[in-house]
MARKELO-974947 format. One record per residue (C-alpha): residue in one letter; x, y, z. Coordinates in steps of 0.1 Angstrom, whole numbers, padded with zeros to 4 digits, always signed. Example, Ala and Ser with C-alpha at 12.3 -4.5 7.8 and 13.67 -1.06 7.14 Angstrom:
2
A+0123-0045+0078 S+0137-0011+0071 
***
This chain:
204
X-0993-0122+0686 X-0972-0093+0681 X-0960-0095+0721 X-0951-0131+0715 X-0917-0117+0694 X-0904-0097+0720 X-0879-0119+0725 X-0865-0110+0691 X-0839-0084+0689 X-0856-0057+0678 X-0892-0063+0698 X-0916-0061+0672 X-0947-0038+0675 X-0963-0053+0647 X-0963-0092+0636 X-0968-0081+0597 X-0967-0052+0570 X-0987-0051+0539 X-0970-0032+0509 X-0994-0032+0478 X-1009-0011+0450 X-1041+0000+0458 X-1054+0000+0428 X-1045-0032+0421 X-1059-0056+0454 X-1074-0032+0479 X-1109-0046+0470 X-1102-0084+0466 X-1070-0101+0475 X-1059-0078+0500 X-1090-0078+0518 X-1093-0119+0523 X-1056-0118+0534 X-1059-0092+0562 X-1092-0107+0572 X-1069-0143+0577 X-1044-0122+0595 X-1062-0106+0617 X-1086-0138+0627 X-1053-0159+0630 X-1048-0130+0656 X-1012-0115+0636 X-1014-0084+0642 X-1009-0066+0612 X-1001-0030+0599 X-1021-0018+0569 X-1021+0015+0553 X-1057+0029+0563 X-1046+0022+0598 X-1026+0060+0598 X-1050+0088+0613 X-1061+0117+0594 X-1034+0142+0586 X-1006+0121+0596 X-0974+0122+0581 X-0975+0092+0557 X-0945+0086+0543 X-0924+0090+0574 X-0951+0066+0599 X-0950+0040+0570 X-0914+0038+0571 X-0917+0037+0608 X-0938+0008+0608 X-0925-0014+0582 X-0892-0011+0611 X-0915-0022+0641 X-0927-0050+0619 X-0912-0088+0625 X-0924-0095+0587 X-0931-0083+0556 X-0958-0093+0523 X-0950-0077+0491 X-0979-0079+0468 X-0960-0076+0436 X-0993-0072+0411 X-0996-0056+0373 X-0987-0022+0382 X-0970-0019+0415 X-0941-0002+0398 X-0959+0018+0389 X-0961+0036+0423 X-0928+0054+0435 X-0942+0049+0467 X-0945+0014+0468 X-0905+0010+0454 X-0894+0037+0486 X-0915+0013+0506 X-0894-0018+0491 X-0864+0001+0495 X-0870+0000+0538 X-0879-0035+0536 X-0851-0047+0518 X-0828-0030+0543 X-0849-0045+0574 X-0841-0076+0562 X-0805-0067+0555 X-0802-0049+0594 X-0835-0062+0616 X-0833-0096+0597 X-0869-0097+0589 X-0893-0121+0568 X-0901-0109+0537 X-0926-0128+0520 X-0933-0118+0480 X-0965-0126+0468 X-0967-0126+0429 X-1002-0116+0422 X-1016-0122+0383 X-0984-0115+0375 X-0957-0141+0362 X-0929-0139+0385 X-0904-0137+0357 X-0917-0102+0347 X-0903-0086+0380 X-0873-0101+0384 X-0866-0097+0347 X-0877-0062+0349 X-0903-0069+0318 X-0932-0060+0304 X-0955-0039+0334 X-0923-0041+0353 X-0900-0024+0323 X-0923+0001+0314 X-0934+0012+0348 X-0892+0018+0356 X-0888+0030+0320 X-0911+0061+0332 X-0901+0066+0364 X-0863+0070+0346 X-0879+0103+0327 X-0885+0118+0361 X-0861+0107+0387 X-0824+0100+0389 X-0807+0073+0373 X-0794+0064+0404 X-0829+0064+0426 X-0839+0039+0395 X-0809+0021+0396 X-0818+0015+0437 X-0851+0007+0427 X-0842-0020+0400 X-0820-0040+0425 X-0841-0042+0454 X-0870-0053+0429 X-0846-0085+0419 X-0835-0090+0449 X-0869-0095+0468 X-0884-0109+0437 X-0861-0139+0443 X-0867-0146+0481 X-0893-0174+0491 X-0930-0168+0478 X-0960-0174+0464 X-0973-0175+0426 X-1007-0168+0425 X-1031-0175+0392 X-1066-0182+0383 X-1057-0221+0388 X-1061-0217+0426 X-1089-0206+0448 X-1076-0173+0466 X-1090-0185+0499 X-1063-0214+0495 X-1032-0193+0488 X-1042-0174+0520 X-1041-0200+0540 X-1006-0214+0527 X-0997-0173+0532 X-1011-0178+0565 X-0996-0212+0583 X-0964-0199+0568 X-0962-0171+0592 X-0979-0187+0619 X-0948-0215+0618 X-0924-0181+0614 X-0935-0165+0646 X-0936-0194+0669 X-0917-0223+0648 X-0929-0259+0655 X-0906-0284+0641 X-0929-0312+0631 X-0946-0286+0601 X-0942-0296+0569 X-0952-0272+0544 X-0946-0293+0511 X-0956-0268+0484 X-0928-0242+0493 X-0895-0250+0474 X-0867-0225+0463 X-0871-0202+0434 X-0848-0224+0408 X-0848-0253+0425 X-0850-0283+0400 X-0870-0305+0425 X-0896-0273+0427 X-0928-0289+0443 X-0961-0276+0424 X-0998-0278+0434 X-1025-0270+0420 X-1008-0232+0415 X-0974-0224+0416 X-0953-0216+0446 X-0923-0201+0442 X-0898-0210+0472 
***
């Protein structure tokens, strides 16, 4: 589907990027969203994708820029990872320069916590201040906020993965070739007093 955004300045060489901890969804979430992805034939980029002995910091940042849209797994300990704030750090400014969709996905973890910059969230950037400049922290701590509070999705043990993947999914499916007679009822802004909830929370 990747070819099918070409017409957007910048062409696109990828439909999606994943940023995640590991640790946290390789094994379980991660894998039922990619599998949606690539049957819904979005053409995502996904971290075991790089060849051996490749550069890896450099080619990610590479292709979260050929990507029309990004999915932030926020999860317990994605703070955790320098990494995976450097990687937040690009996508923010995509958005900011390439315009691109950033989807966060809040992932057993209460939304509140990352935006707030509590509890996993706190301690994770509390750590990272021992090590690294105030001012690489300070960068870190914004972007975090700022993507917290785009559109998303809050997912808990009230709703069946396999559901929240297929909200995840329709949603870029209408983003990459928008049809104007979709209704997607349970996505409602973050704030919003008329928030719309299902069965789980979606944060819009």
């Amino acid at each position: 589907m990747a070819s099918s955004s070409s017409a957007v300045t910048p062409p696109w060489k990828y439909d999606a990027f994943l940023s995640f901890r590991g640790a946290d969804v390789r094994h379980n979430f991660l894998r039922h969203l990619y599998d949606a992805l690539d049957q819904n034939e979005i053409e995502t980029f996904i971290d075991y994708k790089l060849g051996a002995g490749e550069e890896i910091s450099r080619i990610l940042l590479e292709k979260i820029e050929q990507s029309n849209v990004s999915i932030v797994i926020f999860s317990k300990n994605y703070a955790d990872s320098p990494w995976c704030l450097e990687e937040l750090e690009k996508i923010l400014e995509c958005r900011q320069t390439l315009q691109q969709i950033v989807i966060p996905v809040f992932y057993h973890v209460d939304p509140t916590h990352v935006r707030e910059l509590s509890n996993s969230y706190g301690n994770a950037l509390a750590e990272h201040q021992r090590k690294i400049s105030s001012d690489k922290v300070g960068n870190w701590k914004r972007v975090l906020i700022e993507i917290a509070n785009l559109k998303g999705w809050h997912f808990n043990d009230t709703k069946k993965e396999p559901e929240l993947v297929q909200e995840i999914i329709d949603y870029i499916m209408k983003e990459l070739k928008p049809l104007s007679s979709s209704n997607f009822g349970n996505l409602v802004e973050i704030g919003s007093c008329n928030r719309k909830v299902d069965d789980s929370e979606y944060f819009m």
